[in-house]
FIMIDO-508730 format. One record per residue: x, y, z of N, C-alpha, C in turn. Coordinates in nm, 4 decimals. Layout:
+----------+----------+----------+----------+----------+----------+----------+----------+----------+
:      npx :      npy :      npz :     capx :     capy :     capz :      cpx :      cpy :      cpz :
+----------+----------+----------+----------+----------+----------+----------+----------+----------+
:        X :        Y :        Z :        X :        Y :        Z :        X :        Y :        Z :
...
+----------+----------+----------+----------+----------+----------+----------+----------+----------+
***
This chain:
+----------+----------+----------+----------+----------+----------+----------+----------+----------+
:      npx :      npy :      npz :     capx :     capy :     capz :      cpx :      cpy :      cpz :
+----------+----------+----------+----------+----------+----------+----------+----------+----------+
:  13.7021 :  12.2176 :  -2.5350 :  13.6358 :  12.3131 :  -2.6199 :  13.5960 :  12.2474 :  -2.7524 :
:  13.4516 :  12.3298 :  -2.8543 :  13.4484 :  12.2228 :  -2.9135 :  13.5167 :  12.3707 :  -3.0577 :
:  13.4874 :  12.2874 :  -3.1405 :  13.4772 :  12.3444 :  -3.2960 :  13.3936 :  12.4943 :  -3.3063 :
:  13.4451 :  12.5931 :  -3.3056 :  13.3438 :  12.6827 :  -3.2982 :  13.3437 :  12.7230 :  -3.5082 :
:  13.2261 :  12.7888 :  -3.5112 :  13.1958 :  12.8032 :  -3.6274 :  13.1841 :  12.9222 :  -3.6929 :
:  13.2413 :  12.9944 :  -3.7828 :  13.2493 :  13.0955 :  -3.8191 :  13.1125 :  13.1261 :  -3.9121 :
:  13.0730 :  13.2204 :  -3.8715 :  12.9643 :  13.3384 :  -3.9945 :  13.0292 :  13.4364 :  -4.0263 :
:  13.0058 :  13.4419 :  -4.1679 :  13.0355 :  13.5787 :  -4.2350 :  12.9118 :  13.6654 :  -4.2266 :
:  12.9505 :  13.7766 :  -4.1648 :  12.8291 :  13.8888 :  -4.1903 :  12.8005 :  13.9807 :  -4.2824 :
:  12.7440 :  14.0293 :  -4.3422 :  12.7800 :  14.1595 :  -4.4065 :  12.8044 :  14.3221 :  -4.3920 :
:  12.8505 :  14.3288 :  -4.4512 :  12.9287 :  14.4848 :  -4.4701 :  12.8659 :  14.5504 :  -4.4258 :
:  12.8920 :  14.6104 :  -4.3376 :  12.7693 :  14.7783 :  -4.3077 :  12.8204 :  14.9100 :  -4.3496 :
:  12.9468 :  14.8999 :  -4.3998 :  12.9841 :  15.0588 :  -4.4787 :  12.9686 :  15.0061 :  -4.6372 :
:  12.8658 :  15.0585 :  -4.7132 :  12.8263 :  15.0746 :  -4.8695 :  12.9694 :  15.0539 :  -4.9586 :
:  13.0235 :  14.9714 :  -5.0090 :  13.0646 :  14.9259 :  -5.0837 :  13.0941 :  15.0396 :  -5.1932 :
:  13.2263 :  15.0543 :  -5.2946 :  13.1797 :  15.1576 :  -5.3854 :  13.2424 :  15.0574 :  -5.4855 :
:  13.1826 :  15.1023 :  -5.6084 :  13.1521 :  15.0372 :  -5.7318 :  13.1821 :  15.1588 :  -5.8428 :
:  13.2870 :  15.0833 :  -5.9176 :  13.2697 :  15.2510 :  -6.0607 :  13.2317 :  15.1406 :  -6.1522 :
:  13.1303 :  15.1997 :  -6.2607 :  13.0307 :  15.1294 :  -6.3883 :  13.1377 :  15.2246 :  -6.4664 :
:  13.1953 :  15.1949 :  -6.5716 :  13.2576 :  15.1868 :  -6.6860 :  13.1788 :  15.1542 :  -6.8445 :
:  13.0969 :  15.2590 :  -6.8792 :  13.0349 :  15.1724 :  -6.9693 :  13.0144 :  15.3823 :  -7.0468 :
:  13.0764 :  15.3601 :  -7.2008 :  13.0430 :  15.4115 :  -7.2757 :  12.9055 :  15.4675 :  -7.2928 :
:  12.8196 :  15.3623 :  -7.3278 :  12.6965 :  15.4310 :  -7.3531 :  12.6078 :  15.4828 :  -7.2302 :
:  12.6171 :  15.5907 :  -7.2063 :  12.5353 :  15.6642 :  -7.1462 :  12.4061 :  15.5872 :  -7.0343 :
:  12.3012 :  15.5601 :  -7.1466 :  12.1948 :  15.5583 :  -7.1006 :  12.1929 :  15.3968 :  -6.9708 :
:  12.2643 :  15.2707 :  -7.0714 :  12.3125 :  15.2038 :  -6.9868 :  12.3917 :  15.2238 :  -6.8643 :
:  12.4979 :  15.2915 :  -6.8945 :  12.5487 :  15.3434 :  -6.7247 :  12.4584 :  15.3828 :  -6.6401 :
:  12.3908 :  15.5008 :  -6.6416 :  12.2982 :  15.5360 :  -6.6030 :  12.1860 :  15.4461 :  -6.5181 :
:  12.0927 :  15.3877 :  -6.6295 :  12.0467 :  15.2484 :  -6.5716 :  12.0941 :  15.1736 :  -6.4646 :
:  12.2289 :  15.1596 :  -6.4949 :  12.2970 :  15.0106 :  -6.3646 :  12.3584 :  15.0940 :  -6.2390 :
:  12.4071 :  15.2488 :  -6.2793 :  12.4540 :  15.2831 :  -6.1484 :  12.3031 :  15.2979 :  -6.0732 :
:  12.1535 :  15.3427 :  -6.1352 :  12.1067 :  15.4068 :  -6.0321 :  12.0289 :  15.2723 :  -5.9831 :
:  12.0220 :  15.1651 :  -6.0047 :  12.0007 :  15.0203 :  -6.0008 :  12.0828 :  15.0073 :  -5.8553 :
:  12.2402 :  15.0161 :  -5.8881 :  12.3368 :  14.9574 :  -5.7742 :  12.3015 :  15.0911 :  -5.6397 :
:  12.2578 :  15.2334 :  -5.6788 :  12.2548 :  15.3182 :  -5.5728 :  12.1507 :  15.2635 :  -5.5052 :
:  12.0068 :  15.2093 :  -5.5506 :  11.8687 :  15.1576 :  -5.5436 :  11.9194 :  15.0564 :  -5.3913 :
:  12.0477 :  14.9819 :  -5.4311 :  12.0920 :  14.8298 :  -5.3844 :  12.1662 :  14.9087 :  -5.1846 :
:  12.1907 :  15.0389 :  -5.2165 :  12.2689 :  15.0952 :  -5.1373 :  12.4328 :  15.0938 :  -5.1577 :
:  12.4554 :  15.0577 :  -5.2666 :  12.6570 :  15.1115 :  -5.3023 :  12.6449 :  15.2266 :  -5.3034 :
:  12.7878 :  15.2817 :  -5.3225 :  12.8354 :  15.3674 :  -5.3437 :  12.8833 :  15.3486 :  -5.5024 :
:  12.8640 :  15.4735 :  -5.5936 :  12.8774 :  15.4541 :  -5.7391 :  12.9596 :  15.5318 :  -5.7997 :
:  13.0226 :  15.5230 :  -5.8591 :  13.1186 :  15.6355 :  -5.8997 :  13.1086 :  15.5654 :  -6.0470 :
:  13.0911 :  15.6366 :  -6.1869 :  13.0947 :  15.6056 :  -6.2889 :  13.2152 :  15.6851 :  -6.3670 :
:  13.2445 :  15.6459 :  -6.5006 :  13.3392 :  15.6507 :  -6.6299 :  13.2510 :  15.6302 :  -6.7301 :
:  13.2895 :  15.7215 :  -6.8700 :  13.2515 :  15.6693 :  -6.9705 :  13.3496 :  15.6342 :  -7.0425 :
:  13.4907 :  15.6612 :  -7.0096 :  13.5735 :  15.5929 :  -7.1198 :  13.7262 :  15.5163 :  -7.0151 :
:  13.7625 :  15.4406 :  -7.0863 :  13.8756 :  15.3912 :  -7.0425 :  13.9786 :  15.5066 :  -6.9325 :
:  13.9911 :  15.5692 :  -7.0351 :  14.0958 :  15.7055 :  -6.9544 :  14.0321 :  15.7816 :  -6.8294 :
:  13.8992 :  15.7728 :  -6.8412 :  13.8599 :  15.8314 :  -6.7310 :  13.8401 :  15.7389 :  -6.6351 :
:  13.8447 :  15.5599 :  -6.6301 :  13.8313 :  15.4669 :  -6.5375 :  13.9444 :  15.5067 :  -6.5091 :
:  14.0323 :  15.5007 :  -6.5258 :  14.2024 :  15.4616 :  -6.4814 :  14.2210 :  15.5799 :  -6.3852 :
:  14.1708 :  15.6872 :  -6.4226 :  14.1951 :  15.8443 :  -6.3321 :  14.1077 :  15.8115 :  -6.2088 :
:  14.0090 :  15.7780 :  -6.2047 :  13.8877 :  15.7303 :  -6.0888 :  13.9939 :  15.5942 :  -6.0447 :
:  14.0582 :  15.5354 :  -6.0749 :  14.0877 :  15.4146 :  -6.0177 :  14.2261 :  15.4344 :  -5.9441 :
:  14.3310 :  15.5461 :  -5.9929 :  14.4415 :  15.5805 :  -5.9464 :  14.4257 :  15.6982 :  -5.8001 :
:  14.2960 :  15.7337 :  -5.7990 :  14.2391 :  15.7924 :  -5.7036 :  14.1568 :  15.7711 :  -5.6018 :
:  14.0786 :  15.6750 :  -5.6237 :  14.0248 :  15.6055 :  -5.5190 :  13.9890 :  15.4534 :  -5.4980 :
:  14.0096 :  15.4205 :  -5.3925 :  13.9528 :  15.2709 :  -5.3547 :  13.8545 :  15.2150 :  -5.3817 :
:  13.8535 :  15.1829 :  -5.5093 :  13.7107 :  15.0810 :  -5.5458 :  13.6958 :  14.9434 :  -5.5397 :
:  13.5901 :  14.9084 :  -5.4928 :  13.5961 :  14.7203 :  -5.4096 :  13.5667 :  14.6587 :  -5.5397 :
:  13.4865 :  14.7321 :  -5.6451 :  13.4022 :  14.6548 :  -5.7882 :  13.3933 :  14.7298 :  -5.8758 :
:  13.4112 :  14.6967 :  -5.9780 :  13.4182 :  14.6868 :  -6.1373 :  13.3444 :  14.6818 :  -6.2055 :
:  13.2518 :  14.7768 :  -6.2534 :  13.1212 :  14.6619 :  -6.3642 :  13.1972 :  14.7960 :  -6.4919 :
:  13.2578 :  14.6807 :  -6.5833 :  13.2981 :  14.7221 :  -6.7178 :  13.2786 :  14.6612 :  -6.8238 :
:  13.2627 :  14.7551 :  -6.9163 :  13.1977 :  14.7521 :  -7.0011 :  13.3509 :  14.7203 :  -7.1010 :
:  13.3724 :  14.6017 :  -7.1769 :  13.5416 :  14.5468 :  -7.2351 :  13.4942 :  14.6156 :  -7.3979 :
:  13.3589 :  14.6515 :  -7.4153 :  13.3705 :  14.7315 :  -7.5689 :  13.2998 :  14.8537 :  -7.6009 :
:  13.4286 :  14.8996 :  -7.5254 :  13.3550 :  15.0862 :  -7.4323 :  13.4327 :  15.1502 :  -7.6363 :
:  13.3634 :  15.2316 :  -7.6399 :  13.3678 :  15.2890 :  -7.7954 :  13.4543 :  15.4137 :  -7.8005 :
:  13.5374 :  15.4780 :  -7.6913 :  13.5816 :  15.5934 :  -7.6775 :  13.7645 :  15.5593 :  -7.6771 :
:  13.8257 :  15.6533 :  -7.6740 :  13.9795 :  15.6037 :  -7.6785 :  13.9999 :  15.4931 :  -7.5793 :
:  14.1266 :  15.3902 :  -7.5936 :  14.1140 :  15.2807 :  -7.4823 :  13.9744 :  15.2218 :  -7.5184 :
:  14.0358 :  15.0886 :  -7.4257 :  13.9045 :  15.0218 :  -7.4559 :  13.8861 :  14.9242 :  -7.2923 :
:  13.8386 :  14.8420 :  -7.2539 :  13.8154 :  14.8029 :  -7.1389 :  13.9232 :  14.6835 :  -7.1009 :
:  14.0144 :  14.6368 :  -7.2220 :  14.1114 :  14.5492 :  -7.1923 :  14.2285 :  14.6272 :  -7.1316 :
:  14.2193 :  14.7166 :  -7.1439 :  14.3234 :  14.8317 :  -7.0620 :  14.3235 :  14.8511 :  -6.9340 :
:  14.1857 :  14.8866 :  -6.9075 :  14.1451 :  14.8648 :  -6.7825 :  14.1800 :  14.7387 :  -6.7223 :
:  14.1483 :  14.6373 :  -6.7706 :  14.2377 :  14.4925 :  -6.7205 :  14.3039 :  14.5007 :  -6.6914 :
:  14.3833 :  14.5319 :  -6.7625 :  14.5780 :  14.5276 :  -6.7541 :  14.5873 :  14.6168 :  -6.6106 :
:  14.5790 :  14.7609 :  -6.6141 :  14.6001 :  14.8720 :  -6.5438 :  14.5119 :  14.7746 :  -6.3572 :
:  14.4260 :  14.7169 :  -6.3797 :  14.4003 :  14.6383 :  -6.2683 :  14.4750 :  14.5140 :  -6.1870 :
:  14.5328 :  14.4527 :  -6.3309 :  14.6150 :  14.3203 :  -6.2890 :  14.7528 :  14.3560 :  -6.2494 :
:  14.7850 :  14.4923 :  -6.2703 :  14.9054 :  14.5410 :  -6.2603 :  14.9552 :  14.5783 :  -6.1038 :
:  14.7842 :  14.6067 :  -6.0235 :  14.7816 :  14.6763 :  -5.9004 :  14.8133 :  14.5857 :  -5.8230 :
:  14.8570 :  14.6673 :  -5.6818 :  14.8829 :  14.5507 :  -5.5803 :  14.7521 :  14.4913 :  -5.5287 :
:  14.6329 :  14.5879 :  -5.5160 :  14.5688 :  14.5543 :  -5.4514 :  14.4637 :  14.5011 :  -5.5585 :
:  14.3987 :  14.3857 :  -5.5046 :  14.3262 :  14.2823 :  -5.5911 :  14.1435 :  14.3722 :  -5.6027 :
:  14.1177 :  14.4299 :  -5.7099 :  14.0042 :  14.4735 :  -5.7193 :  13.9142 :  14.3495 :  -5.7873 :
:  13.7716 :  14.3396 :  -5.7309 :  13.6692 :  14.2723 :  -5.7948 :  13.5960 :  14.3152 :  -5.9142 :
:  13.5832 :  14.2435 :  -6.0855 :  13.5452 :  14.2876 :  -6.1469 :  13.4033 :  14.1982 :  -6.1868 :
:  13.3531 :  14.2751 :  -6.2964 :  13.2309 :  14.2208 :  -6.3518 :  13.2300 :  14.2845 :  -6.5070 :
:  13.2561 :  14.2062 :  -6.5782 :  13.2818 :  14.2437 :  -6.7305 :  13.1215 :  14.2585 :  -6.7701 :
:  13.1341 :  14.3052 :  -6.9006 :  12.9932 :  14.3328 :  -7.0205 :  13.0362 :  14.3596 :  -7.1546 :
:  12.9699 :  14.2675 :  -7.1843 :  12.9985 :  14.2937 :  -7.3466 :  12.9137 :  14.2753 :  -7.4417 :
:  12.9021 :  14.3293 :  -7.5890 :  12.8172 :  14.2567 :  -7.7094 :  12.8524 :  14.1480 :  -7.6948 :
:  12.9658 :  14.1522 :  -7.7126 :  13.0694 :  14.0045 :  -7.7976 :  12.9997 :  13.8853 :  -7.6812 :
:  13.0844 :  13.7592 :  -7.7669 :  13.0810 :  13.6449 :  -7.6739 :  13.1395 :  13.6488 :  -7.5292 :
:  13.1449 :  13.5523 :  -7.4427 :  13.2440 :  13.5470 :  -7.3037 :  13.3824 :  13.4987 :  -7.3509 :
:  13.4463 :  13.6482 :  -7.3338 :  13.5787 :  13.6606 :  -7.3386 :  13.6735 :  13.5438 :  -7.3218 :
:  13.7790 :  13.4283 :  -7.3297 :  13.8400 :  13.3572 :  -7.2796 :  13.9072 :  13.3787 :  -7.1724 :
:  13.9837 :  13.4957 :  -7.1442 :  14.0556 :  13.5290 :  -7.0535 :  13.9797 :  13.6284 :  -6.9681 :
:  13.8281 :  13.6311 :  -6.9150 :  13.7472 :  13.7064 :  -6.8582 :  13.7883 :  13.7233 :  -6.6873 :
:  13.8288 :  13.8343 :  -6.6402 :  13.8805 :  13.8353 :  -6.5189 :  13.7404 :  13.8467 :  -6.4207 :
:  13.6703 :  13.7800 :  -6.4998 :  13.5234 :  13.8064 :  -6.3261 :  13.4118 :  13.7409 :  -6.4178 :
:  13.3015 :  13.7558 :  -6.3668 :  13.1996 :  13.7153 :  -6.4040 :  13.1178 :  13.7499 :  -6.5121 :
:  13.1091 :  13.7379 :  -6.6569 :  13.0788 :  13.8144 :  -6.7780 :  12.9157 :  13.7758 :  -6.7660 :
:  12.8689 :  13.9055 :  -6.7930 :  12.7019 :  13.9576 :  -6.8905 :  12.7207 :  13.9859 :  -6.9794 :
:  12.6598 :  13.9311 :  -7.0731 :  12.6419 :  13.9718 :  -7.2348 :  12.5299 :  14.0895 :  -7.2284 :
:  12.5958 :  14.1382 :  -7.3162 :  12.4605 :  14.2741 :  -7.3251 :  12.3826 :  14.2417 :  -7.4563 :
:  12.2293 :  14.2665 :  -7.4346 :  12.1913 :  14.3209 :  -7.3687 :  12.1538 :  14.3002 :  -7.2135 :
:  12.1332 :  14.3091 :  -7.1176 :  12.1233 :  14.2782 :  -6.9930 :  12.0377 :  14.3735 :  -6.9244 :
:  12.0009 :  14.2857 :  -6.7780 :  11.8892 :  14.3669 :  -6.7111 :  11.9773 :  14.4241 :  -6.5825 :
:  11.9508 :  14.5616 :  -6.5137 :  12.0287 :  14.5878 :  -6.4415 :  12.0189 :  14.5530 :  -6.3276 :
:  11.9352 :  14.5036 :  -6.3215 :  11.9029 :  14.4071 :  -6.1739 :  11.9743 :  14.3142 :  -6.1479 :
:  12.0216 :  14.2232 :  -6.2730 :  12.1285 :  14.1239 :  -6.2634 :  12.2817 :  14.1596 :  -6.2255 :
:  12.3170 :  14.3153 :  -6.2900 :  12.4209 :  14.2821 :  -6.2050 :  12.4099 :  14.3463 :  -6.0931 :
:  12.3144 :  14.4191 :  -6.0646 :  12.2932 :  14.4580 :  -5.9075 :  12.3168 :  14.3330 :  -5.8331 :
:  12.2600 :  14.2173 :  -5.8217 :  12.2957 :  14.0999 :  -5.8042 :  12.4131 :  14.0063 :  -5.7818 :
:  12.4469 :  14.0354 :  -5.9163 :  12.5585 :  13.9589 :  -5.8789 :  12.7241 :  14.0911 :  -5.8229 :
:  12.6917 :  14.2045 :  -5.8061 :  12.8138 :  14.2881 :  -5.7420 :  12.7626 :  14.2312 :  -5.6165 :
:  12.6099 :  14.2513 :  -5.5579 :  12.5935 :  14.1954 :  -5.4134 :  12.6504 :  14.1153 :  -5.3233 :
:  12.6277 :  13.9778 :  -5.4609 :  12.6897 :  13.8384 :  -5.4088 :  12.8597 :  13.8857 :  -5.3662 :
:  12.8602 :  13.8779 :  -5.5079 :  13.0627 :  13.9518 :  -5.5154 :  13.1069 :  14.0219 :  -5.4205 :
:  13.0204 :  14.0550 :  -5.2753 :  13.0783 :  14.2022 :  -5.2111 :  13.0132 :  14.1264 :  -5.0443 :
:  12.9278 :  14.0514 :  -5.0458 :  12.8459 :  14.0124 :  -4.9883 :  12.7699 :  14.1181 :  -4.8999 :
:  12.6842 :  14.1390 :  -4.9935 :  12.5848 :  14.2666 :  -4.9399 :  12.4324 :  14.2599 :  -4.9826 :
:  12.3667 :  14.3177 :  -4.8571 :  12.2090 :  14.2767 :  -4.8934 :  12.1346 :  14.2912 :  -5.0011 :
:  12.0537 :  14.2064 :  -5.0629 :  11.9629 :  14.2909 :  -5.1085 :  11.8689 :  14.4258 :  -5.0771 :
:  11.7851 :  14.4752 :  -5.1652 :  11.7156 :  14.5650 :  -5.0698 :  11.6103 :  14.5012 :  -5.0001 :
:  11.5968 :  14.4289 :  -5.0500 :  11.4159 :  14.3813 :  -4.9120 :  11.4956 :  14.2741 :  -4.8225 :
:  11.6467 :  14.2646 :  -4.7933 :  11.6837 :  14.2114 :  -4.6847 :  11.7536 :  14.3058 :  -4.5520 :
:  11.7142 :  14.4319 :  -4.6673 :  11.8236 :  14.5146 :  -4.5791 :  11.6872 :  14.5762 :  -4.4175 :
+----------+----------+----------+----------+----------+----------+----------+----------+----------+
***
C-alpha cells in the first residue's frame, strides 16, 4: 500500500461567530458582511453581554472588539475564554496598537469588513462566497 493523502474539506454546517464590538454601526457592518459569507452570527455590545452569549452557546469564533467602551472591556473576555475547556477561535480589533499578548489574529481599526470576513473564513476553513 502506498502513502495515502489526506484533504481537508470544508464545513458544510455554517459556522457561528459572536462580533463583540461596542459601537453599533461597526458591529452591524461585520456581522451582516460574515451573514453575506454564510456564518451564523450572534452579536454583543458589551463585555457582559459576550460572556452571557458565550456561557450559553457554542461559538467556533470571536471577532472582538479589546476597546469595547461599556462596563468590562474585551480583556475579560480573554480571560473568561482562556479559562474554558474548550479552545474557542478569536480575532481581536482595536484603535490601539497590536496588543503583545494578542490571542488571535489582530485588525487595527479602522478596518474593512471584508477583511475579517476573510480571515474568520480562513480561521474556520470555509468558503468564500463566489466559491461556494
Amino acid at each position: 500500500m502506498s502513502a495515502a493523502s489526506v484533504t481537508v474539506l470544508p464545513r458544510r454546517t455554517p459556522p457561528t461567530i459572536l462580533v463583540v464590538e461596542g459601537d453599533v454601526r461597526i458591529r452591524y457592518r461585520v456581522s451582516d458582511e460574515l451573514r453575506a459569507w454564510g456564518f451564523k452570527v450572534l452579536e454583543a455590545g458589551s463585555a457582559p453581554e459576550a460572556l452571557t452569549v458565550l456561557d450559553a452557546v457554542q461559538v467556533d469564533l470571536l471577532v472582538l472588539a479589546l476597546d469595547l467602551p461599556v462596563a468590562g472591556s474585551g480583556w475579560d473576555v480573554v480571560r473568561h475564554i482562556r479559562e474554558r475547556p474548550v479552545p474557542t477561535k478569536m480575532i481581536v480589533t482595536s484603535e490601539d496598537t497590536d496588543p503583545p499578548d494578542s490571542p488571535g489574529p489582530f485588525v487595527r481599526k479602522p478596518y474593512r469588513a471584508a477583511e475579517v470576513a476573510r480571515l474568520a473564513a480562513h480561521s474556520l476553513n470555509w468558503p468564500s462566497p463566489t466559491q461556494a
